[in-house]
DOVONU-975025 format. One record per atom (N, C-alpha, C, O, CB): residue in one letter; x, y, z. Coordinates in steps of 0.02 Angstrom, whole numbers, padded with zeros to 5 digits, always signed. Each point is the difference from the previous one (the first is absolute). Glycine has a CB too. Layout:
N
AXYZ/...
! end
This chain:
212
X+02607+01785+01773/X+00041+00030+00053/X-00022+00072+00013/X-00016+00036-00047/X+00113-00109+00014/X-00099+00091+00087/X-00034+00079+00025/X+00065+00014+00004/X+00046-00035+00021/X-00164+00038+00053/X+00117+00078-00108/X+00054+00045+00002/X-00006+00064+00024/X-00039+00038-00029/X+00069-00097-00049/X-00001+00076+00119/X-00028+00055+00040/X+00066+00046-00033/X+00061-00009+00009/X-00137-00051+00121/X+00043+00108-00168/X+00031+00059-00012/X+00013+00074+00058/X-00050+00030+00019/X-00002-00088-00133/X+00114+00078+00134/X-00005+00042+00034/X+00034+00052-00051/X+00035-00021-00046/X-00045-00045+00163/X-00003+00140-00107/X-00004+00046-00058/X-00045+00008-00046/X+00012+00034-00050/X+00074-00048+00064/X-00165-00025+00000/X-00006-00016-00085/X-00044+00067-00014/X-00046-00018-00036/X+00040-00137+00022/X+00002+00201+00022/X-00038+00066-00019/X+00080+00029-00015/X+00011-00059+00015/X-00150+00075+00072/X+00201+00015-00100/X+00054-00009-00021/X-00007-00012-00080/X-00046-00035-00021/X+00083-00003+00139/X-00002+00061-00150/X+00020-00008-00083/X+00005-00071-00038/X-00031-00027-00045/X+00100+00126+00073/X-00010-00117+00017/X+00013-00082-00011/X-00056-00045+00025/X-00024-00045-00034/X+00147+00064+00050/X-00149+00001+00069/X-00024-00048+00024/X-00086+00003-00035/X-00034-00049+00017/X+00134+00051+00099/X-00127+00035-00149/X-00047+00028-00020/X-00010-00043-00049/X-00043-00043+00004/X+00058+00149+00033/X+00026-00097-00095/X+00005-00059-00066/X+00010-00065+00008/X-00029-00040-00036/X+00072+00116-00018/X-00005-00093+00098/X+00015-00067+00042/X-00070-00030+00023/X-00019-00055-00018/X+00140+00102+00065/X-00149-00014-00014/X-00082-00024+00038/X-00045-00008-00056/X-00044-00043+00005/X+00048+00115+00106/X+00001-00040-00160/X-00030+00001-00066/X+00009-00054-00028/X-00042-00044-00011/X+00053+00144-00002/X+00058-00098-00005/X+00007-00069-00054/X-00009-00060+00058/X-00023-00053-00022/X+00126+00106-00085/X-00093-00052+00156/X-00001-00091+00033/X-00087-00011+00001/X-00017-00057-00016/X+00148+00055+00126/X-00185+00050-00093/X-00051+00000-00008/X-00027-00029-00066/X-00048-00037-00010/X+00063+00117+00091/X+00028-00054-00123/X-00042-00012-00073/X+00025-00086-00017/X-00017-00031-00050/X+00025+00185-00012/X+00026-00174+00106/X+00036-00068-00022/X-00044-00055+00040/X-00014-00060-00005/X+00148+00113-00009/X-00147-00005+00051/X-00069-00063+00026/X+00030-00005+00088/X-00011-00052+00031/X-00012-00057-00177/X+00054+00159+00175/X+00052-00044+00067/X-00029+00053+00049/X-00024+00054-00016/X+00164-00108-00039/X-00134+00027+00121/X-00028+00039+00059/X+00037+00051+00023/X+00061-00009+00005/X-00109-00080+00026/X+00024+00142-00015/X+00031+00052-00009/X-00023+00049+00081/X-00057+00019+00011/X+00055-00038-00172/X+00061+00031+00210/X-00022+00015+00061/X+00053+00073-00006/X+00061+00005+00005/X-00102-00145+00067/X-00013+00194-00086/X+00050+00067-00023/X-00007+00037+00078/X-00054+00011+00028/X+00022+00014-00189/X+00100-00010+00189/X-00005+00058+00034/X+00032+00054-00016/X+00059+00003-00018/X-00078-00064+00087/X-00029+00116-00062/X+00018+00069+00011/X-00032+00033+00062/X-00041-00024+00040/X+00054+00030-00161/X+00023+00065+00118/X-00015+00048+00057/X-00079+00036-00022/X-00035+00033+00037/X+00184-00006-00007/X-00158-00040-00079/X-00070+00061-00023/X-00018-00040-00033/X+00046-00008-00040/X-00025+00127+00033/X-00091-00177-00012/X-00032-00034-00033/X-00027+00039-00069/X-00015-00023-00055/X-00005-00041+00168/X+00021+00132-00087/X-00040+00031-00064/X+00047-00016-00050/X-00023-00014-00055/X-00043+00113+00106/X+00141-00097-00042/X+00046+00015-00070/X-00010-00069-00047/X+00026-00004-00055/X+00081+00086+00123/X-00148-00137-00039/X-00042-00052-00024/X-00044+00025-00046/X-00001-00026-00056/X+00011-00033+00152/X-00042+00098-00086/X-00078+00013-00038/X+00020-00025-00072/X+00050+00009-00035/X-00102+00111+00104/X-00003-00152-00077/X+00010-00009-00081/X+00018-00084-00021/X-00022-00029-00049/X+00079+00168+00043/X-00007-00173+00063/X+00012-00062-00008/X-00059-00050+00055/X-00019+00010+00057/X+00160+00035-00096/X-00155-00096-00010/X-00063-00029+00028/X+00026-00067-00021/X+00026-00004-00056/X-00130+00098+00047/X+00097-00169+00061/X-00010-00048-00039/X-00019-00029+00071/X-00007+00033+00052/X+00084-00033-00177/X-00084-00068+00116/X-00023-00044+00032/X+00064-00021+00036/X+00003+00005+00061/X-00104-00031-00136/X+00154+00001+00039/X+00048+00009+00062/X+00034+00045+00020/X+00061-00005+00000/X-00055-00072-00017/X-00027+00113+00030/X+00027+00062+00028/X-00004+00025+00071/X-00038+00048+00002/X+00015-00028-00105/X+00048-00035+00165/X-00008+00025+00049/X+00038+00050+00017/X+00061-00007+00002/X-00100-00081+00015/X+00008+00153+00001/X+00050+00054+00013/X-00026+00031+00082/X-00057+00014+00020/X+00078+00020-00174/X+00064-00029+00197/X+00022-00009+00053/X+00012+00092+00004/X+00038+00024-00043/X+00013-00177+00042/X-00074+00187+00037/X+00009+00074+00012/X+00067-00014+00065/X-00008-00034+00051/X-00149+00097-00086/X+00214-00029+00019/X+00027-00012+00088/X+00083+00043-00023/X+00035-00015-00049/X-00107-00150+00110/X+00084+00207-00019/X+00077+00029-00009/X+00044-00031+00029/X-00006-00027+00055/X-00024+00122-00061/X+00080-00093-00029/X+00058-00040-00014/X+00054+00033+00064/X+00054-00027+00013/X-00080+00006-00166/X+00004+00074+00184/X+00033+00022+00044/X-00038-00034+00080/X+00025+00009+00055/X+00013+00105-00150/X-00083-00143+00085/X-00027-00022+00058/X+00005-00100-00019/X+00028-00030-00046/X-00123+00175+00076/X+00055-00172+00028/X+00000-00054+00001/X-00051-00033-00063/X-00061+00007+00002/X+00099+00013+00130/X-00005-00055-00186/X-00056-00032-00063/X+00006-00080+00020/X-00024-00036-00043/X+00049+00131-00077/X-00012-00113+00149/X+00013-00073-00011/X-00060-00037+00001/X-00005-00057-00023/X+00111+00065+00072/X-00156+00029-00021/X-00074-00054-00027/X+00000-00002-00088/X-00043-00036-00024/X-00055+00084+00141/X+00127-00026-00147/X-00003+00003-00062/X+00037-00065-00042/X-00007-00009-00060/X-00003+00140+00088/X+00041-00163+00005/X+00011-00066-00009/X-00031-00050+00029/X+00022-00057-00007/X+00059+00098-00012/X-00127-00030+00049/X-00023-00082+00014/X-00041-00021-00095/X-00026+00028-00048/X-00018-00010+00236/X+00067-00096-00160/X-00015-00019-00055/X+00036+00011-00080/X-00033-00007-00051/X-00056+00015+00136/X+00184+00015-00085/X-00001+00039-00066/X+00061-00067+00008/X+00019-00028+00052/X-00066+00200-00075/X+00065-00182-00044/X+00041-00054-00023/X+00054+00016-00028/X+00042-00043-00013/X-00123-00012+00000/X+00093+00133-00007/X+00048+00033-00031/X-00019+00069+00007/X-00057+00018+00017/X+00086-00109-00093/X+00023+00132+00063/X+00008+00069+00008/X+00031+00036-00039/X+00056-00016-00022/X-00065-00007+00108/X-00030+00090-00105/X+00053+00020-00061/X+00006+00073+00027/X-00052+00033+00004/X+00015-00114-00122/X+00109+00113+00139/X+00007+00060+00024/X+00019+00054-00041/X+00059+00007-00018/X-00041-00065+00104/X-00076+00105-00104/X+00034+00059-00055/X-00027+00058+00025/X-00025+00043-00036/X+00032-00107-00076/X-00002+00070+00202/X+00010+00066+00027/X+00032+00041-00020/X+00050-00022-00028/X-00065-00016+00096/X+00010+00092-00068/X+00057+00065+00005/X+00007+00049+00038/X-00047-00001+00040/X+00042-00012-00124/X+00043+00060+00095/X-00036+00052+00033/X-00014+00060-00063/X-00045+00041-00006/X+00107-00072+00137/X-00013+00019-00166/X-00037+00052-00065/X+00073+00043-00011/X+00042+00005+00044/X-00201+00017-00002/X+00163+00002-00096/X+00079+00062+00002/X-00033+00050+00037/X+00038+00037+00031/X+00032-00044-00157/X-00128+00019+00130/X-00001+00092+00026/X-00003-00002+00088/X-00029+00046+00028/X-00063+00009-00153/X+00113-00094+00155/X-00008-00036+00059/X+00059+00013+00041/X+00050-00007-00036/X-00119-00078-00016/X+00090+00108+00135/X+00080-00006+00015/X+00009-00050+00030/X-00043-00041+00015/X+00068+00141-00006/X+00040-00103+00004/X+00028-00044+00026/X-00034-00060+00067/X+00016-00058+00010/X+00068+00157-00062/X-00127-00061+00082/X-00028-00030+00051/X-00069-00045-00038/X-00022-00047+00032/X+00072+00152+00066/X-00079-00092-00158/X-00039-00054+00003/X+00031-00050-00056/X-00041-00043-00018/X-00065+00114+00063/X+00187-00077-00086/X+00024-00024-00019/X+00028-00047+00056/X+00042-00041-00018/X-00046+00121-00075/X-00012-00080+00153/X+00025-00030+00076/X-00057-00043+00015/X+00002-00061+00010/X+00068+00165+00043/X-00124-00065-00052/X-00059-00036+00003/X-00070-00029-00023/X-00056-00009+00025/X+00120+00052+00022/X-00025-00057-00121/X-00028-00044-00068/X+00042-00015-00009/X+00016-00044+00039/X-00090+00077-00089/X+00114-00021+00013/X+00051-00041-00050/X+00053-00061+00054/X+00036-00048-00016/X-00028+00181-00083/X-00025-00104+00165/X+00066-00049+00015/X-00056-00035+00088/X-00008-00060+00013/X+00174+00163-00082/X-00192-00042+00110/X-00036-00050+00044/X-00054-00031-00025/X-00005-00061+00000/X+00037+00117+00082/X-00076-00015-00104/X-00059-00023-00038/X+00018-00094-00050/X-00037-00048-00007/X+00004+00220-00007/X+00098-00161-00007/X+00017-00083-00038/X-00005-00029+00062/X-00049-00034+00015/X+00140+00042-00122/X-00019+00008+00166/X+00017-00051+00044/X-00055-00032+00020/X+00007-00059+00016/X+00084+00110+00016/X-00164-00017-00025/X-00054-00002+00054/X-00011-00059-00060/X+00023-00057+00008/X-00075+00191+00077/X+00016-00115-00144/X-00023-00045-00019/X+00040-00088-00026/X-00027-00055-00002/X-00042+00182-00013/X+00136-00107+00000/X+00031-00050+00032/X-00019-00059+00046/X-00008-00057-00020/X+00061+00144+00000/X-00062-00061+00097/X+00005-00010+00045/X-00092-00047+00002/X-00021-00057+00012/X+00140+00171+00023/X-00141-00061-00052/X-00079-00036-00014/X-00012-00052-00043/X-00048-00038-00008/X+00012+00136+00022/X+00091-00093-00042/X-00003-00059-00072/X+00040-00063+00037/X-00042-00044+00008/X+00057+00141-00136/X+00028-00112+00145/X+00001-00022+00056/X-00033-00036+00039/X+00007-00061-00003/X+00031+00126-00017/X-00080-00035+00067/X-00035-00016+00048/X-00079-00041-00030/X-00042-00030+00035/X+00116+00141+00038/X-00074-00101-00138/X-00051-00024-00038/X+00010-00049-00049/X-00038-00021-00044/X+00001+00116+00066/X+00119-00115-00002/X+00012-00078-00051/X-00015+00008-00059/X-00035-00042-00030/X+00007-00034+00106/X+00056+00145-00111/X-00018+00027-00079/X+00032-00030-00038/X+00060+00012+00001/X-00080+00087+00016/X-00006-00155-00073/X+00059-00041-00051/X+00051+00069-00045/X+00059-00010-00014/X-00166-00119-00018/X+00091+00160+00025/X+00038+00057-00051/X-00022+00072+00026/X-00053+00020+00022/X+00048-00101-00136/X+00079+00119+00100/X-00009+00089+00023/X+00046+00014-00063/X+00061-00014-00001/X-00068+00037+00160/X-00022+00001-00205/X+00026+00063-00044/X+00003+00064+00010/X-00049+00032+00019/X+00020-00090-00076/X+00089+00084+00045/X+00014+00065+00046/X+00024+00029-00070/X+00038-00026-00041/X+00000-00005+00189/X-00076+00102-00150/X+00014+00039-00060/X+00057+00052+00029/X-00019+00046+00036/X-00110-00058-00097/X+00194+00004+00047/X+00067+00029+00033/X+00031+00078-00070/X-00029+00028-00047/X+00072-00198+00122/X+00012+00176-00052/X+00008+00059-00100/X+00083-00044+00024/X+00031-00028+00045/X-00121+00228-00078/X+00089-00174-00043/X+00090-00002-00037/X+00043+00063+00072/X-00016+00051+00030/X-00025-00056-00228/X+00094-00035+00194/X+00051+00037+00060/X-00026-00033+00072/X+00032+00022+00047/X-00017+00109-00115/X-00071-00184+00085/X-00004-00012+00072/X+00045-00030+00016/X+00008+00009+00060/X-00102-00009-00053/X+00154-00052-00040/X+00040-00050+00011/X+00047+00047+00035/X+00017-00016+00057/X-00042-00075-00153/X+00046+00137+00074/X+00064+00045+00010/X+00005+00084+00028/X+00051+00032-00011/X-00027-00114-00088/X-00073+00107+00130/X-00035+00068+00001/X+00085+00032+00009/X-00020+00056+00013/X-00137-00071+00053/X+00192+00018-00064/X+00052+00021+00016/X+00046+00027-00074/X+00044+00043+00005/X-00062-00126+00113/X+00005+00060-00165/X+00016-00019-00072/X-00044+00065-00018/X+00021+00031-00049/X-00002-00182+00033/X-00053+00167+00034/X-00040+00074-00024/X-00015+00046+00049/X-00024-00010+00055/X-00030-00045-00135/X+00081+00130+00040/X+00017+00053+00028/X-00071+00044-00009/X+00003+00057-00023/X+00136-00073-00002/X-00191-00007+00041/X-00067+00074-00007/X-00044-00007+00038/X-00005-00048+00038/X+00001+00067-00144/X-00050+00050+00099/X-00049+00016+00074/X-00046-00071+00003/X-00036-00002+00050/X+00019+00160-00061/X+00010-00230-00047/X-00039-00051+00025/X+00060-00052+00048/X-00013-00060+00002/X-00088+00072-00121/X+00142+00004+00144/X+00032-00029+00030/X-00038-00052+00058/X-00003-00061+00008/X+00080+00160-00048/X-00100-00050+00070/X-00035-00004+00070/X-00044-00073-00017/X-00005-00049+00038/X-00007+00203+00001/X-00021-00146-00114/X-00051-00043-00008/X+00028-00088-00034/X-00026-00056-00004/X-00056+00191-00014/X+00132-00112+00004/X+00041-00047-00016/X+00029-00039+00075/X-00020-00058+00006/X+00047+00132-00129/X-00004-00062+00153/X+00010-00005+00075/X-00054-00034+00019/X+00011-00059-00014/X+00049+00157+00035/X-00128-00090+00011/X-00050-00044-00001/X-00016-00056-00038/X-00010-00053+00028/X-00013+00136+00006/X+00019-00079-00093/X-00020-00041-00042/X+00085-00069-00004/X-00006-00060-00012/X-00106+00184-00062/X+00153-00100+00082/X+00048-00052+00045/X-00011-00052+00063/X+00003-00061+00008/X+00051+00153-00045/X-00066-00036+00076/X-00021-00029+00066/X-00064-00056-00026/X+00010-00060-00012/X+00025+00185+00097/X-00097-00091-00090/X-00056-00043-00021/X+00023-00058-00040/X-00025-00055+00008/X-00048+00152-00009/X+00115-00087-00036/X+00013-00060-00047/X+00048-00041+00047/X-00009-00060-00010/X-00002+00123-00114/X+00053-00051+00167/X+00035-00062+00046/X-00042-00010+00061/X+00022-00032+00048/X+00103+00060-00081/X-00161-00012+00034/X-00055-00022+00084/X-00043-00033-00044/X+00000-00056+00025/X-00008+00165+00080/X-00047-00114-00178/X-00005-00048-00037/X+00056-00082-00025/X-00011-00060+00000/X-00057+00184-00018/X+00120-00086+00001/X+00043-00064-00003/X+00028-00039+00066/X+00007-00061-00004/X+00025+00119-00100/X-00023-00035+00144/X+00012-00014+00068/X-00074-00029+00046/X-00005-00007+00061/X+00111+00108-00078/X-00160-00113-00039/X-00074+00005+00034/X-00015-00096+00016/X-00030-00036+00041/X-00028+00180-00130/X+00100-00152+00028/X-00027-00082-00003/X-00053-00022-00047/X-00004-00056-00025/X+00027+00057+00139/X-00068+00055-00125/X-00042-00008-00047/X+00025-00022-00082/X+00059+00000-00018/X-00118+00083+00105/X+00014-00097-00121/X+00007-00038-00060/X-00009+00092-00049/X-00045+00041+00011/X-00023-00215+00026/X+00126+00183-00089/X-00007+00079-00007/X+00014+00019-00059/X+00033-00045-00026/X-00006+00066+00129/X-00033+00025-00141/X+00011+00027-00077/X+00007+00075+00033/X-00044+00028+00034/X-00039-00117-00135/X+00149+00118+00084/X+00009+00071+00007/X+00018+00038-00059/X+00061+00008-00004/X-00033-00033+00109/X-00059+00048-00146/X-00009+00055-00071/X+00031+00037+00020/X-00020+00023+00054/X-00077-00026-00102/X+00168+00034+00017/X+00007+00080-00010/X-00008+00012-00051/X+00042-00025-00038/X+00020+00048+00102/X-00119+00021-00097/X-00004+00039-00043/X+00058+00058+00002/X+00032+00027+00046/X-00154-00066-00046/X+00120+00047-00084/X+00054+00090-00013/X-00047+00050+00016/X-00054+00002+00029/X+00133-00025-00142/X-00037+00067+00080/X-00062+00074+00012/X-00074-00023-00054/X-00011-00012-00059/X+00132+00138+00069/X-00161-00122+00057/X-00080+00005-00042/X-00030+00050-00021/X-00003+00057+00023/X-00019-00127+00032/X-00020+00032-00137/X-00007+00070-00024/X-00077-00035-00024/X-00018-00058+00005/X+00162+00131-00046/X-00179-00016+00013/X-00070+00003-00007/X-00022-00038-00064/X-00060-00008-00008/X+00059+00119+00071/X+00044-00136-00111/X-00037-00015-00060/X-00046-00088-00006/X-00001-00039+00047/X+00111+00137-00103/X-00135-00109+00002/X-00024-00061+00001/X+00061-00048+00019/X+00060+00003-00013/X-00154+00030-00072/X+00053-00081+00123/X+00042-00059-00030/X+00049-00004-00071/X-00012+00028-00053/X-00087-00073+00113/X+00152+00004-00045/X+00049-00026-00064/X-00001-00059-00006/X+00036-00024-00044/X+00037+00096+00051/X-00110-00115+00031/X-00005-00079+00020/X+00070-00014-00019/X+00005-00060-00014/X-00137+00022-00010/X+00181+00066+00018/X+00075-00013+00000/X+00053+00008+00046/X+00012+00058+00018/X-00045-00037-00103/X+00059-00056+00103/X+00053+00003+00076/X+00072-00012+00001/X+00014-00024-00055/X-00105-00019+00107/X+00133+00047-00023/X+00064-00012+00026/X+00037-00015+00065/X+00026+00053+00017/X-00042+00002-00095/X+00027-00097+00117/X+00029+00007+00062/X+00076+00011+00015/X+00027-00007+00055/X-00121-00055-00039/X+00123+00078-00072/X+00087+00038-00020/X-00039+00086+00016/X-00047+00035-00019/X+00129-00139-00120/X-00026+00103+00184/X+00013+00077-00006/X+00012+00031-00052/X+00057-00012-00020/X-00023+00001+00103/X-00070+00058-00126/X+00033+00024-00052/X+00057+00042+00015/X+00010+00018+00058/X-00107-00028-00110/X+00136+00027+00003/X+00062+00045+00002/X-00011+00057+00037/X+00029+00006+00054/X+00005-00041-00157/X-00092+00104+00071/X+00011+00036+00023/X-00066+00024+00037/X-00053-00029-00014/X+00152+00035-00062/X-00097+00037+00114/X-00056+00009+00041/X-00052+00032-00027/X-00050+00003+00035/X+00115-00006+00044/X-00066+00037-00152/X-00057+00022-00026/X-00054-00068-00028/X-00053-00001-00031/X+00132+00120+00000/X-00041-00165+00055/X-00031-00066-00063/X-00018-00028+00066/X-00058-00020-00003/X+00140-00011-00132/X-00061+00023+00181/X-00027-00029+00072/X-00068+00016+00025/X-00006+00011+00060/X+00116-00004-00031/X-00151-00005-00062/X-00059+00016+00008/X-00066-00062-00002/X+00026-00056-00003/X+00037+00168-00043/X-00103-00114+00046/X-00066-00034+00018/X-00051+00038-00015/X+00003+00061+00008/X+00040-00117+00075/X-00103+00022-00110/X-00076+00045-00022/X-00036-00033+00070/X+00020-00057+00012/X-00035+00063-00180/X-00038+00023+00219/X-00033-00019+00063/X-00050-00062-00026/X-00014-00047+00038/X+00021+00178+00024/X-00031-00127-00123/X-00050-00063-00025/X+00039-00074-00005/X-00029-00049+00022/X-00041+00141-00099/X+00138-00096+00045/X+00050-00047+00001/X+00004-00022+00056/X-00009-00061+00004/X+00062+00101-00079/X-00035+00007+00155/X+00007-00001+00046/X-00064-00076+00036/X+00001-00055+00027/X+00062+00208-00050/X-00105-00108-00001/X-00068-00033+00022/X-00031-00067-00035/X-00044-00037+00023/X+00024+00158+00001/X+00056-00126-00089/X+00002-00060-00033/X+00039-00071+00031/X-00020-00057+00013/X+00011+00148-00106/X+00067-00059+00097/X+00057-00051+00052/X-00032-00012+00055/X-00007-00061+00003/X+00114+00107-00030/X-00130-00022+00069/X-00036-00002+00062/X-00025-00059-00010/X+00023-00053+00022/X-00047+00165+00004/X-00045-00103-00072/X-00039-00044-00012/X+00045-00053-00010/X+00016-00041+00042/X-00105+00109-00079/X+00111-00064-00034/X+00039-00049-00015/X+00032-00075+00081/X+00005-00061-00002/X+00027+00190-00117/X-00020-00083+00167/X+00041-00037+00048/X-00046-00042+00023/X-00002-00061+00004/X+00082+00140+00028/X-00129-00019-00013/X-00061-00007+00072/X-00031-00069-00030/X-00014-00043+00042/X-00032+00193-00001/X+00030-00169-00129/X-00031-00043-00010/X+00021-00070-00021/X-00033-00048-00020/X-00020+00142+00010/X+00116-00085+00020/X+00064-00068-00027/X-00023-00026+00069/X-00005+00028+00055/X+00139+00017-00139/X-00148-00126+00057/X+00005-00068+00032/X+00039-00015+00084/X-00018-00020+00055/X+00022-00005-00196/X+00068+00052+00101/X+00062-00032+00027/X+00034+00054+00019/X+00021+00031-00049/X-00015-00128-00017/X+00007+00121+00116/X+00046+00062+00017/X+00060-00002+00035/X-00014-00015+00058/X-00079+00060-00059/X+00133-00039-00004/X+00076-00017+00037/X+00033+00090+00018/X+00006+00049-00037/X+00029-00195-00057/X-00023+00137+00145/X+00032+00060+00028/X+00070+00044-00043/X+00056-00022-00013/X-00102-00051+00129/X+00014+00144-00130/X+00050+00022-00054/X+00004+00092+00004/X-00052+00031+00014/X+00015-00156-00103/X+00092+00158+00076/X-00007+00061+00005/X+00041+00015-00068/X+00049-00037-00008/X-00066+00052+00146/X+00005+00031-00186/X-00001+00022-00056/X-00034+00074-00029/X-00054+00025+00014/X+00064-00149-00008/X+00040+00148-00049/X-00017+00085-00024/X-00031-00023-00058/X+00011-00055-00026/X+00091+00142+00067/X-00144-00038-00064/X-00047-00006-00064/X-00015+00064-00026/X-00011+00053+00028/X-00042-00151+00011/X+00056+00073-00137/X+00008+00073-00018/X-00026-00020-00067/X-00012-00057-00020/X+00117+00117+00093/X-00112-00007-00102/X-00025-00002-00079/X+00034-00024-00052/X+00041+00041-00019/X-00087+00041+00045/X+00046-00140-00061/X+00042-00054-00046/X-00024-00014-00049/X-00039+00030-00036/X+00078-00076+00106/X-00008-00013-00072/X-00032-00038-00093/X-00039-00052+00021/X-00041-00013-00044/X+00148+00021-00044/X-00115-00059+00157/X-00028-00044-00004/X-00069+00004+00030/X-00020+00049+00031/X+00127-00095-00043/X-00135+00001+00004/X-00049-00029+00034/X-00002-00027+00082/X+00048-00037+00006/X-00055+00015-00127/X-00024+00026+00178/X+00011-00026+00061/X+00007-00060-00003/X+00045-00022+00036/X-00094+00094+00009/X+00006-00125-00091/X+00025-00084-00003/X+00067+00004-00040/X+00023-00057-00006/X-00152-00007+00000/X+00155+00094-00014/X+00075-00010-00034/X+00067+00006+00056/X+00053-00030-00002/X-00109+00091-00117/X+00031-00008+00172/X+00031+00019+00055/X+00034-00051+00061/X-00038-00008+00048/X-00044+00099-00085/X+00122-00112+00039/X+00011-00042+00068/X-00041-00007+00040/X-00047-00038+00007/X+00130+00062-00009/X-00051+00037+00041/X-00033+00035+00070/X-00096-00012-00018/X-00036+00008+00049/X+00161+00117-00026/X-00149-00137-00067/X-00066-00003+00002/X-00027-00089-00007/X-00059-00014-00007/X+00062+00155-00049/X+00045-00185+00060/X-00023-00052-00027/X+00017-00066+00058/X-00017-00058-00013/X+00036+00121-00119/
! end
C-alpha cells in the first residue's frame, strides 16, 4: 500500500517516514523544502516538494492511504494555525477524497473533542484541529484519528494507554511512540474507522483495543 505522508520533514512525520521505510512499505513524503530530507534515502521513497498553502493534490495520484502530521508549529500565529492545521487538513481531506483513498490518519492533540473545556493561548489550535477532525469524520472516508497528550522529546516507551490519565502532568506522550502508533495503524491489515487519545502507559499497542 503507498502511503503518502504529509508533514513528513516535521518531528513525528520525520520518524514516521523512517520507520514505514525500514519495514519495507512505499513511502510518498511531502514537504515544503526537500532538503529537510537530506540524509533519508531508500528505494521507496518518493519525495513530493509542494506547500500546503497552495494547491498539492497531484501528490496523491496513485496513494492508497494518508497519514497527516502537519503542523504549523507553537512559534507560529494564529493565521497559519488557519492555514495548516485546519485548511491545509480540509484540503487534503478533500483530495483524499477525490482519489478514492482506502484510509486517512489524521494526527489530531488531546482537547480537539471539546476546545471549549480549555482555557489557554493553544486554544485557537485546538479549534482547528476540531474542525479538521469533523470535515474528516463527516468525509466518508475509511479513518483513524490519534489525539496524542502533550508531546515530549524522549525515546520511545513502546508503552501506551488510551484512558485519560488523572492528571495532566501524566497526560503526556514521547513523539517516537507517536510515530510508532502511526506505523502501527498505517500497517494493520484491517482498519475500521476510529477516533481515540493516546498517551504513555503500561501496555503494548497489540494489548490496546483501539489498535486491534
Amino acid at each position: 500500500m503507498k502511503t503518502l505522508i504529509i508533514g513528513a520533514s516535521g518531528q513525528i512525520g520525520k520518524m514516521t517516514t523512517q520507520k514505514m521505510l525500514s519495514e519495507g512499505n512505499d513511502v510518498v513524503a511531502l514537504v515544503r523544502d526537500k532538503n529537510k530530507l537530506a540524509g533519508i534515502e531508500h528505494n521507496n521513497l518518493t519525495i513530493v516538494e509542494q506547500d500546503l498553502e497552495n494547491d498539492f493534490s497531484r501528490a496523491f495520484e496513485g496513494i492508497e492511504q494518508v497519514i497527516f502530521s502537519a503542523g504549523s508549529g507553537g512559534a507560529t500565529g494564529a493565521d497559519k494555525t488557519l492555514l495548516i492545521d485546519l485548511w491545509a487538513a480540509v484540503k487534503a481531506i478533500n483530495y483524499a477524497v477525490d482519489a478514492k483513498v482506502n484510509h486517512f490518519i489524521m494526527v489530531s492533540s488531546i482537547g480537539a473533542d471539546a476546545p471549549d473545556n480549555i482555557e489557554s493561548s493553544i486554544k485557537p489550535y485546538l479549534v482547528a484541529k476540531h474542525m479538521a477532525d469533523q470535515h474528516l469524520i463527516q468525509s466518508g472516508l475509511n479513518h483513524t484519528i490519534i489525539r496524542p497528550g502533550t508531546l515530549l522529546d524522549d525515546k520511545a516507551t513502546g508503552v501506551f494507554t488510551t484512558t485519560r490519565p488523572a492528571t495532566r502532568q501524566d497526560a503526556v506522550i514521547n513523539r517516537e511512540d507517536v510515530a510508532d502508533a502511526l506505523v502501527y495503524i498505517a500497517t494493520k491489515e484491517s482498519k475500521n474507522s476510529q477516533v481515540f487519545e493516546l498517551f504513555n502507559g503500561d501496555k503494548p499497542l497489540s494489548e490496546l483495543p483501539a489498535f486491534n
